[in-house]
SEMARSE-651883 format. One record per residue (C-alpha): residue number from 1; chain; z, x, y. Coordinates in Angstrom, 3 decimals. Example, Ala and Ser with C-alpha at 12.3 -4.5 7.8 and 13.67 -1.06 7.14 Angstrom:
BEGIN
1 / A / 7.800 / 12.300 / -4.500
2 / A / 7.140 / 13.670 / -1.060
This chain:
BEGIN
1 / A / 61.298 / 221.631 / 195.759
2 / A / 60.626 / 221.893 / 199.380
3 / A / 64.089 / 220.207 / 200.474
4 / A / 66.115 / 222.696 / 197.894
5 / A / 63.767 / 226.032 / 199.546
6 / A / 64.690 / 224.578 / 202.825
7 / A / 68.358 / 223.988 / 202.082
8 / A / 68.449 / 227.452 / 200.485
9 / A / 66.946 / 229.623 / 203.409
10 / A / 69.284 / 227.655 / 206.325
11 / A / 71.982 / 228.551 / 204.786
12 / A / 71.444 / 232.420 / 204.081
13 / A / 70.380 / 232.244 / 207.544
14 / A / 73.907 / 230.493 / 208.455
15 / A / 71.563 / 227.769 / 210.153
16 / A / 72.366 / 224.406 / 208.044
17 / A / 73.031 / 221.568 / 209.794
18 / A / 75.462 / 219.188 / 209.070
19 / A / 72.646 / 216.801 / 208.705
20 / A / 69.219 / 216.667 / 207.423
21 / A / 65.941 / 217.803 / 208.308
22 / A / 63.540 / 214.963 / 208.645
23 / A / 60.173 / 215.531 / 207.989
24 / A / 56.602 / 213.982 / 209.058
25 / A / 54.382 / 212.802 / 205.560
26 / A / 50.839 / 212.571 / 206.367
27 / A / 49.464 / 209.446 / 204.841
28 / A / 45.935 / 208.434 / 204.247
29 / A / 45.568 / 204.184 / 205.172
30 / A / 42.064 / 204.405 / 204.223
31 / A / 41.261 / 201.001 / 202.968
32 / A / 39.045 / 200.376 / 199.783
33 / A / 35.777 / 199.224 / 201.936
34 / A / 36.103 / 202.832 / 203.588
35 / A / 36.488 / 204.535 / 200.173
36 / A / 32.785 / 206.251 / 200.037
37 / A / 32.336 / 206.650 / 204.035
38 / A / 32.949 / 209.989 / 205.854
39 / A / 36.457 / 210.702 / 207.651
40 / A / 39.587 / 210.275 / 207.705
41 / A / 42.516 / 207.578 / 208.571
42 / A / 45.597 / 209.797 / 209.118
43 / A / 49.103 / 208.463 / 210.250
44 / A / 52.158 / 209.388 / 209.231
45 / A / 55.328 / 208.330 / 207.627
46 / A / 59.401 / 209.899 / 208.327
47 / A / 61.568 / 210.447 / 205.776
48 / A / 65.235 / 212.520 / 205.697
49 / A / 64.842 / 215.549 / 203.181
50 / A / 68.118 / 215.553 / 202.374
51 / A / 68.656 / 219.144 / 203.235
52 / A / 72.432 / 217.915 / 203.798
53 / A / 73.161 / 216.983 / 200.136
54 / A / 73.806 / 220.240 / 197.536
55 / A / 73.798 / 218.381 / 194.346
56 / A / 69.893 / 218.831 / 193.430
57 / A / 69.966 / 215.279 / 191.098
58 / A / 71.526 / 213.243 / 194.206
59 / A / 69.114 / 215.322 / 196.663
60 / A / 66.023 / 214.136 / 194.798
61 / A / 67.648 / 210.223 / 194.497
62 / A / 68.247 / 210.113 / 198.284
63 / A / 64.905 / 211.816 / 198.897
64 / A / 62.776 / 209.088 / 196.406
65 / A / 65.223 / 206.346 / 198.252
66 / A / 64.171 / 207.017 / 201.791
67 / A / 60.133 / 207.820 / 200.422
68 / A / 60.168 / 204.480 / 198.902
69 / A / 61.882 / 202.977 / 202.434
70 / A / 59.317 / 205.066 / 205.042
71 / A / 56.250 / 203.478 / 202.413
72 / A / 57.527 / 200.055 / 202.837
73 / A / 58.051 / 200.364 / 206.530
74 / A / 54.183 / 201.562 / 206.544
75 / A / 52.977 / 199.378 / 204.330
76 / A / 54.319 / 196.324 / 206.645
77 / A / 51.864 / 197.762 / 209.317
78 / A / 47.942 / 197.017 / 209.631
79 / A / 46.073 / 200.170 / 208.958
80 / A / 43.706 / 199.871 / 211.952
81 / A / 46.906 / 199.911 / 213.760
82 / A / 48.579 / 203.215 / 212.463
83 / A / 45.165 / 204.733 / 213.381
84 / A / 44.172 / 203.061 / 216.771
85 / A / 47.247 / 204.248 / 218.532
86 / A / 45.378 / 207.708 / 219.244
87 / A / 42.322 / 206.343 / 220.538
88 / A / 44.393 / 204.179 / 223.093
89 / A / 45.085 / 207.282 / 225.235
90 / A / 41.374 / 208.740 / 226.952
91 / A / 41.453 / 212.670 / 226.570
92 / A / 41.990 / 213.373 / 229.963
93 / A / 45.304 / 211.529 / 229.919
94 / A / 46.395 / 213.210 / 227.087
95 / A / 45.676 / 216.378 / 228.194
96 / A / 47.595 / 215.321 / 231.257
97 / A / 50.214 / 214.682 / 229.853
98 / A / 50.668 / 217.337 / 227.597
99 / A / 50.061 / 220.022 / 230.452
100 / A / 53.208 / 217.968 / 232.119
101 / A / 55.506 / 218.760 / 229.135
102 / A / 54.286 / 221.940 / 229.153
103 / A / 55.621 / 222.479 / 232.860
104 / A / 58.627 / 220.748 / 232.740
105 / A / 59.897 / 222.450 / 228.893
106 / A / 60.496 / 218.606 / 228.273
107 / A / 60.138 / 218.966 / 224.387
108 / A / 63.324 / 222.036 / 224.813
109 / A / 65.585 / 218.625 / 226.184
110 / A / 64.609 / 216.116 / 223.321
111 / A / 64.985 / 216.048 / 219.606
112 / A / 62.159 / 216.050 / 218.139
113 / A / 61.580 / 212.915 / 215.643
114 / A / 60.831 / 215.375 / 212.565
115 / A / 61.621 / 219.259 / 211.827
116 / A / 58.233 / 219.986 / 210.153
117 / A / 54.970 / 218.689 / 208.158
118 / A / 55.260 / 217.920 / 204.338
119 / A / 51.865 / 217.187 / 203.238
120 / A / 50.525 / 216.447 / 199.404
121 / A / 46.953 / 216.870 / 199.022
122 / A / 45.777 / 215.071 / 195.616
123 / A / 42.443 / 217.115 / 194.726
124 / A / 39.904 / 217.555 / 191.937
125 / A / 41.515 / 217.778 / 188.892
126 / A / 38.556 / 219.491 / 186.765
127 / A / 37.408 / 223.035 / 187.851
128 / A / 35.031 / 223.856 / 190.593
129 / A / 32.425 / 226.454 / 190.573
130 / A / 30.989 / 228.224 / 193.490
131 / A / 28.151 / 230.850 / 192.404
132 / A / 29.176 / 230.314 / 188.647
133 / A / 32.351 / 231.405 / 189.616
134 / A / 35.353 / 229.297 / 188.736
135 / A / 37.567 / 228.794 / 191.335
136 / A / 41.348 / 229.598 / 189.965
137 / A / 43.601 / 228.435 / 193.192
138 / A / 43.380 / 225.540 / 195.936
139 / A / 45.745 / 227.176 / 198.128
140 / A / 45.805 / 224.955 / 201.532
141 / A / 46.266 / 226.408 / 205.529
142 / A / 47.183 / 223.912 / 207.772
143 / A / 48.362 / 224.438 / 211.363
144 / A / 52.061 / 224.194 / 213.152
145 / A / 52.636 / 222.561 / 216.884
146 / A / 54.929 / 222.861 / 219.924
147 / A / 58.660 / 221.869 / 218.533
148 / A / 57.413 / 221.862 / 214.677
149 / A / 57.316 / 225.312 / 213.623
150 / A / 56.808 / 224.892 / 209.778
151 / A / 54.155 / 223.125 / 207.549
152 / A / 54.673 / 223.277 / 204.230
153 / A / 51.158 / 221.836 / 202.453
154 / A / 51.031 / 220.994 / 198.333
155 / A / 47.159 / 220.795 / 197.138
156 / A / 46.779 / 219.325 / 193.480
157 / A / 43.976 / 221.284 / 191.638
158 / A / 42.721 / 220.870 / 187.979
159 / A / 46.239 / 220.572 / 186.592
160 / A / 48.149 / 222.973 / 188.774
161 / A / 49.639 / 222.467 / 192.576
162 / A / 49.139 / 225.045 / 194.947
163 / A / 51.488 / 225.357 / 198.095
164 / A / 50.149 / 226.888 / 201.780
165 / A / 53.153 / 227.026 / 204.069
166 / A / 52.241 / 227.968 / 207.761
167 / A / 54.987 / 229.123 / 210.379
168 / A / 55.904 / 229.723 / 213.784
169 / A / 56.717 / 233.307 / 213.725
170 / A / 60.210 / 232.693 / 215.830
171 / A / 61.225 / 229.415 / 213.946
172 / A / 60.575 / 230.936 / 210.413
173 / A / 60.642 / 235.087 / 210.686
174 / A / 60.583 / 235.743 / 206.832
175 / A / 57.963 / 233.124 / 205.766
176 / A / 58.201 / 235.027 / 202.250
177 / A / 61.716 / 234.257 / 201.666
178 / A / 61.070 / 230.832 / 201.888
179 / A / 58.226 / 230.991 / 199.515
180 / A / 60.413 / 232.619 / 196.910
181 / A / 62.895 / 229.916 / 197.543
182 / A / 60.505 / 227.567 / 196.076
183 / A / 60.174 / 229.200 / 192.991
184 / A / 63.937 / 229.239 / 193.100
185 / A / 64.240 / 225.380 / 193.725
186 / A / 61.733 / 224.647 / 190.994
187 / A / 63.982 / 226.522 / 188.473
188 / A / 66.771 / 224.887 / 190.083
189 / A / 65.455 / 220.918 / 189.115
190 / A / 63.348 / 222.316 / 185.532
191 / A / 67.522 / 223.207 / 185.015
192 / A / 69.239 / 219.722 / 185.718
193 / A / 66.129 / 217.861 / 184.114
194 / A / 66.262 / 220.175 / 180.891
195 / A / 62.879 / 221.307 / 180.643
196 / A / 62.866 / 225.404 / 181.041
């Protein structure tokens, strides 16, 4: 859904590339001894969205294809790994650094190694209650950085999946557009699979 929005809203904008967005897939490499502690092991995986490919059946085969090669290219690495990497660099050197690329515009010069966050959130799948209230929607806010200006974030909730996309006002202008585009890319795949 989110590669077909994406595809859809580049080109009424006349901004489609020629090739295709890559994206950044937070994963969780919790193991199963840190199951019930408090936390969170984050890294991430890349995989192409196929934003280059019209035909919505091959879209979704390239897109499980290079999910299924960015898992087995995490799965070859040591979890403590993935997650150590950030606690190499002290905070001061970080901070450093990042006030350096700030000064110099360095991240205008490079291609970045994804064009924004697609995160799926698996959550409760019975209803929660807050004041004997029963909470209807899940919807997720995340946050965008410096030369990723969209995060598009899916949270599962007691049968349904609710969608938070968060934008850089000059990357994405018309943030509603692109939510409409969903609903437009859902229709799009319920049509090829046969199940409106």
């Amino acid at each position: 859904m989110c590669a077909g929005a994406l595809r859809s809203y580049l080109d009424k904008h006349g901004e489609l590339p020629e090739e295709s967005l890559r994206c950044l897939i937070p994963v969780s490499v919790r193991t199963d001894d840190e199951a019930l502690s408090y936390g969170n092991r984050v890294s991430g995986m890349l995989a192409a969205l196929a934003t280059d490919v019209a035909d919505p059946i091959e879209r979704l085969h390239v897109i499980h294809a290079e999910t299924l090669r960015a898992k087995e290219s995490l799965g070859a690495l040591p979890a403590d790994l993935l997650t150590d990497v950030a606690e190499f660099a002290p905070p001061a050197i970080f901070a450093r650094a990042s006030r350096v690329m700030a000064r110099t515009a360095i991240a205008n010069r490079i291609d970045p190694p994804f064009n924004l966050i697609i995160s799926n959130v698996p959550g409760p799948q019975f209803p929660l209650y807050a004041g004997g209230a029963e909470m209807l929607s899940y919807i997720p806010v995340s946050a965008v950085a410096d030369t990723q200006g969209l995060n598009m974030t899916i949270m599962s909730y007691n049968g349904r999946c609710d969608f938070g996309l968060v934008a850089c006002r000059d990357a994405v202008p018309d943030l509603w557009v692109l939510c409409h585009l969903l609903e437009d890319a859902l229709a799009e795949l319920q049509d090829v699979a046969g199940v409106r």
